[in-house]
C-alpha positions, -999 to 999 in steps of 0.1 A, spaced: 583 -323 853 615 -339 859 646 -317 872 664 -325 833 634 -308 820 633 -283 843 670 -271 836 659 -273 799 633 -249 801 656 -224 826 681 -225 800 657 -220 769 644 -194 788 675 -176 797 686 -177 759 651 -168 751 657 -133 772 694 -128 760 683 -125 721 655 -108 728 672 -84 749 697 -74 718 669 -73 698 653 -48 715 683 -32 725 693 -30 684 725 -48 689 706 -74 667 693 -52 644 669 -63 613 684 -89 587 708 -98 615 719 -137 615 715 -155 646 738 -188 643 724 -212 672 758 -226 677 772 -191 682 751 -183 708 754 -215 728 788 -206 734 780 -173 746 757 -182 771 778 -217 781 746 -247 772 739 -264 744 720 -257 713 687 -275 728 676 -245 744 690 -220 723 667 -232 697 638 -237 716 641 -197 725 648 -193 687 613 -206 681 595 -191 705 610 -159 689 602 -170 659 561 -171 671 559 -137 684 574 -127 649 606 -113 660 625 -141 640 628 -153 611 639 -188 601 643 -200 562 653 -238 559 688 -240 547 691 -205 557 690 -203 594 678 -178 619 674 -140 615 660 -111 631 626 -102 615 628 -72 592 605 -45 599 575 -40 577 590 -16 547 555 2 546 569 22 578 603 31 567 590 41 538 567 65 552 592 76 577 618 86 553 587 104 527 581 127 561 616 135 573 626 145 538 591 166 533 603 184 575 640 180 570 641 195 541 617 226 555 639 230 589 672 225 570 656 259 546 648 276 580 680 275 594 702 283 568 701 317 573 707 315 611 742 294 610 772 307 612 805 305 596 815 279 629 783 256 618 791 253 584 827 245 596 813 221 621 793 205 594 818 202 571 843 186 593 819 160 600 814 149 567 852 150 558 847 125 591 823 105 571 848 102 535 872 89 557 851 62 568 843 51 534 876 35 531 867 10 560 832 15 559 813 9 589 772 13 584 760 22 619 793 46 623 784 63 595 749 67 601 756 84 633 781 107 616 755 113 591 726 120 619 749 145 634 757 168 601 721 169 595 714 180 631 741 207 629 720 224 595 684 221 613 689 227 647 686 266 640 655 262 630 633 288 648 596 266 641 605 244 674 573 221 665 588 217 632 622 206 647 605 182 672 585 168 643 617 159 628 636 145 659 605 119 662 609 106 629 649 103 630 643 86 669 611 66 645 639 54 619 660 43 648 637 19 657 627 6 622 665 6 606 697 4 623 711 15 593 700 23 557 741 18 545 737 -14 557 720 -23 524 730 3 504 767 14 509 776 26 476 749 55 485 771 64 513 796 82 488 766 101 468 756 106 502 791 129 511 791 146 478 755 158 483 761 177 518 792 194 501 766 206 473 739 217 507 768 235 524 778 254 494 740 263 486 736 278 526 773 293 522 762 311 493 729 321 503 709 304 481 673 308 481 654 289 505 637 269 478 670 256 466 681 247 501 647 231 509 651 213 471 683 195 477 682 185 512 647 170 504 663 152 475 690 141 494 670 124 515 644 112 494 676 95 471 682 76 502 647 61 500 650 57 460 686 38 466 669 10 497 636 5 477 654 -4 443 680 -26 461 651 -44 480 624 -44 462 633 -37 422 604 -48 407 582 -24 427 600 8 422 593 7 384 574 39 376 580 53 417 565 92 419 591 112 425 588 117 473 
């Protein structure tokens, strides 16, 4: 191998470890674009080796690449969101119903002020902000929950979602404002001591609307006659 080819293959390999390194890292997060040119500038070489590494992503299937399209990160197989999110709104919903009864007037106030957090951001909406924001409201109504293996049930599927889907609001940000209007309506059910059913109702619905609002976006024609989660 000559020393030109040699420096080739150190530099496709050093892109190679970069992209896969922010993909595994979710700074490159499903559906992201990866524009070769981009890149090369990043990492200082040419876009030889940056699309050599591209294509070795794309063979272990963490890429995708459309002609006349470009590169993007591979999006995760639906299936497993899907299930995912059926679960957490089945536990959430449960451990939300638990706690009610066990927060106080400072956790409702907490909660609150998060989500008055999350309006704001609606104005200059920023998906993985939000989803944060919204990870920590839901934490504040079922962290009371005195079943601890239903609360660790439901901390593995939000750390699972993580991993599938940097952020549903990414492809659905007009749900983001339903979204802010439905914790009001949970926080006024727990302030007013609603029965547990109720709770458990609309914090399962909430979540499973989430669900409803991704599956139509992305897939329209297979949400026609979806059972209610």
């Amino acid at each position: 191998m000559t020393d030109t080819a040699q420096a080739s293959q150190s530099k496709s390999q050093r892109a190679y470890d970069w992209i896969r390194a922010r993909i595994s890292g979710q700074e490159f997060t499903p559906g992201y674009r990866l524009v070769l040119g981009t890149i090369a500038n990043e990492l200082g070489m040419s876009v030889v080796p940056v699309r050599e590494a591209i294509r070795q992503l794309e063979a272990e299937g963490l890429v995708t690449f459309e002609r006349n399209v470009g590169a993007h990160v591979s999006m995760v197989d639906d299936s497993q969101y899907r299930f995912s999110m059926q679960a957490l709104s089945i536990l959430e919903g449960a451990a939300t119903a638990l706690a009610s009864r066990r927060l106080t007037s400072d956790d409702v106030r907490n909660a609150r002020q998060i989500n008055e957090l999350m309006i704001e951001r609606l104005e200059h909406f920023d998906p993985r902000a939000f989803t944060a924001l919204n990870q920590q409201f839901h934490a504040v109504l079922f962290a009371k929950c005195a079943n601890p293996r239903m609360l660790e049930l439901v901390e593995a599927e939000w750390a699972r979602l993580g991993h599938l889907r940097d952020s549903t609001f990414s492809f659905v940000p007009g749900r983001a404002q339903e979204s802010v209007r439905e914790h009001e309506n949970i926080l006024q059910l727990i302030e007013n001591g609603a029965p547990l059913g109720d709770i458990e109702k609309a914090a399962r619905r909430h979540r499973s609307a989430t669900l409803d609002a991704y599956l139509i976006h992305e897939h329209p024609d297979e949400t026609l006659g979806l059972p209610a989660v």
